[in-house]
C-alpha positions in Angstrom: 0.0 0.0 0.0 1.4 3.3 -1.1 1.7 5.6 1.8 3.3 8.2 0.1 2.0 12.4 1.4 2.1 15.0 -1.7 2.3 18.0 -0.4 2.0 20.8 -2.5 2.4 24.8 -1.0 1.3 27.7 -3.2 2.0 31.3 -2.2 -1.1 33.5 -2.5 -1.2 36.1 -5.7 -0.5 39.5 -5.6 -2.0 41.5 -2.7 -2.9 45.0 -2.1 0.0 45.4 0.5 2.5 44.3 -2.2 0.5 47.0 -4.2 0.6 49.8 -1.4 4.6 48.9 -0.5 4.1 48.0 3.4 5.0 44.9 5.6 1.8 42.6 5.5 2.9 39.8 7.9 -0.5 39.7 10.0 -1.8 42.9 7.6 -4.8 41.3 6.4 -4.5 43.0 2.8 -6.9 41.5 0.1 -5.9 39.8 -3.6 -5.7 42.6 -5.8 -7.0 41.9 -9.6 -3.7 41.4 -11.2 -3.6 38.7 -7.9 -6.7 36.8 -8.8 -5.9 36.9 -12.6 -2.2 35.3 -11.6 -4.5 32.3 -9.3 -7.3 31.4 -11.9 -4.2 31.4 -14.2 -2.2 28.7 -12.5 -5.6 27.0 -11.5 -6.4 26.8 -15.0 -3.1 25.8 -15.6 -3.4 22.3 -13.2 -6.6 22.0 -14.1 -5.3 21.7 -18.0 -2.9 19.0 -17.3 -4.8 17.0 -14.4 -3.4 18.2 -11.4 -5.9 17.5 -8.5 -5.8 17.7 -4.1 -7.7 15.9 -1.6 -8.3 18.8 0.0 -6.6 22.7 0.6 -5.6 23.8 3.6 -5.4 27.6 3.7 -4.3 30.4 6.0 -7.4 32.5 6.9 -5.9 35.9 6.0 -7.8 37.0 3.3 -5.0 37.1 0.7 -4.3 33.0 1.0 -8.2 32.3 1.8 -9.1 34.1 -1.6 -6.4 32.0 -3.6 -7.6 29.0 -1.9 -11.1 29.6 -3.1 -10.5 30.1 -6.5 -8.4 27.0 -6.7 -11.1 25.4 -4.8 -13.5 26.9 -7.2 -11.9 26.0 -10.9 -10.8 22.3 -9.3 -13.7 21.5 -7.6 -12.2 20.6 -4.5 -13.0 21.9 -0.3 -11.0 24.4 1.0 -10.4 24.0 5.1 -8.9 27.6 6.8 -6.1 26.4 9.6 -4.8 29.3 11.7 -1.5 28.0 12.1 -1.0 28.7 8.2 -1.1 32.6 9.2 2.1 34.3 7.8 4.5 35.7 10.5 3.3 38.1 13.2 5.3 40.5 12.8 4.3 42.7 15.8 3.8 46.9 15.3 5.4 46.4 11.9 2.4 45.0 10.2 0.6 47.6 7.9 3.2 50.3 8.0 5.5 51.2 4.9 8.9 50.3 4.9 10.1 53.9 5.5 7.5 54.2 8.4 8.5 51.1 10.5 12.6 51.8 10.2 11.3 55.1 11.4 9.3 53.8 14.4 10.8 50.8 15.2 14.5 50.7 13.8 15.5 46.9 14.0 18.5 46.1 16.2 22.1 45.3 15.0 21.1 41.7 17.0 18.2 39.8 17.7 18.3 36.2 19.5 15.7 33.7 18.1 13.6 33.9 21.7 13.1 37.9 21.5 10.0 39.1 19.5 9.6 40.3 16.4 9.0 44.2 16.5 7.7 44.0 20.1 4.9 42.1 20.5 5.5 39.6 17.1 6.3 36.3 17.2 10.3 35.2 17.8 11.7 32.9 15.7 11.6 30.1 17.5 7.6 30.7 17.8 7.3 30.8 14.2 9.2 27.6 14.0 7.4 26.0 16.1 4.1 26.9 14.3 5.3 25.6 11.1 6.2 22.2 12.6 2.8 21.8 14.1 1.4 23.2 10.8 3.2 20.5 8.5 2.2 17.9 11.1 -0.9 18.3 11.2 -1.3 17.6 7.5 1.1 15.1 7.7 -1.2 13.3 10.3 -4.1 13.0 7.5 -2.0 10.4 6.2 -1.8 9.4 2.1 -2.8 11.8 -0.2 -2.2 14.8 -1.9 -2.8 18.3 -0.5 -3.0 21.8 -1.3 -0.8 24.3 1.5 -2.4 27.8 0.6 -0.1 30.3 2.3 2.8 32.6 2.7 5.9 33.0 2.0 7.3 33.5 5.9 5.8 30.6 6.9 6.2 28.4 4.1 9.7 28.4 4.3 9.4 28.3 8.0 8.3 24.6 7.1 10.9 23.7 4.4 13.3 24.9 6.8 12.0 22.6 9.4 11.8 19.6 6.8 15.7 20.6 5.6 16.5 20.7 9.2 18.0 23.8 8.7 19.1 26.1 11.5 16.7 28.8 12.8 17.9 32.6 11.4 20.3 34.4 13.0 20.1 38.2 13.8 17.1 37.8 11.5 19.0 36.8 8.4 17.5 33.2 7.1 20.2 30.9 5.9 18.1 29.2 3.7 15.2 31.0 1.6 12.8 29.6 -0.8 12.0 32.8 -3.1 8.3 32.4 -3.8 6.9 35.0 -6.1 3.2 35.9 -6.6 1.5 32.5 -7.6 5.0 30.4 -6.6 5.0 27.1 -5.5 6.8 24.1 -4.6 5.6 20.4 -4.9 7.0 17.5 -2.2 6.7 14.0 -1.3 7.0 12.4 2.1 7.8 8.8 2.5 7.1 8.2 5.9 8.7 4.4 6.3 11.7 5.9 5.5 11.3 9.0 6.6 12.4 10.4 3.8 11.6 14.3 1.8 11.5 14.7 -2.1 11.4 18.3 -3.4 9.4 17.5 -6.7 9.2 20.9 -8.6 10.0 24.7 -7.3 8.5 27.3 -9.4 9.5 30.5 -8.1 6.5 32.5 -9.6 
């Protein structure tokens, strides 16, 4: 019996936070039209070549839930929301422009992975952590292929955590997987042996 988990995440399209130039993180910006065009695009797109999902899983923040639904909607398929999909809280800094937030909250020359993010976000460590329950808990639906509708932060939270790659460091990521609008990246799990395949990566 195969027991084989396809897990597939997709970064949402483009938002109205991208369009407005300020740190989403927990901003709950919606899909702008150039966003949903660049969705039903790569929906159409699997839908062309008979790429299907048992279910998708999607952050609730209104730029991934939208994606999900439009996926959902052109594949036929349910969409669940699951909180611990949520990109990154990143504290006072969400919503601001980029000029604002150095302004008002200058980030320091060091920042331990226990200390929050811009005050009262998450620390590394807390996003880690997330992701790892995150990925479990679609991991615990056993074989199958899913749908992971999300964000960038916190997708690459969970690669990291399936790399086994060390946490950041003064808030620089050693590894990054650079999604762009629409990006995603297709794995397998084998869990006999324990063992991850990255499938495809496409950045955008």
């Amino acid at each position: 019996m195969d027991e084989s988990i396809f897990i597939t995440f997709l970064r949402h399209g483009r938002s109205g936070g991208d369009d407005d130039g300020v740190h989403e993180g927990r901003y709950d910006a919606l899909l702008t039209e150039v966003g949903q065009q660049q969705i039903q695009a790569r929906a159409n797109q699997w839908k062309t070549v008979g790429v299907t999902f048992n279910t998708i899983i999607t952050s609730p923040l209104q730029r991934a839930a939208h994606t999900a639904e439009i996926v959902g909607a052109t594949l036929d398929l349910p969409v669940e929301l699951a909180s611990d999909w949520m990109e990154m809280d990143n504290g006072l800094e969400a919503g601001l422009t980029f000029a604002e937030a150095d302004e008002r909250y200058p980030q320091p020359l060091t920042r331990p992975p226990y200390a929050p993010f811009c005050i009262t976000g998450e620390s590394d460590w807390e996003l880690h952590s997330r992701a790892l329950r995150a990925l479990q808990a679609v991991l615990r639906r056993g074989a199958g292929t899913y749908l992971v509708v999300a964000h960038g932060g916190i997708i690459n939270a969970a690669l990291r955590a399936i790399l086994g790659a060390p946490l950041a460091v003064n808030g620089h990521n050693p590894i990054w997987f650079a999604f762009g609008d629409a990006g995603y990246l297709r794995t397998m799990y084998n869990p006999t042996q324990h063992q991850w395949l990255v499938l495809e990566f496409r950045a955008e």
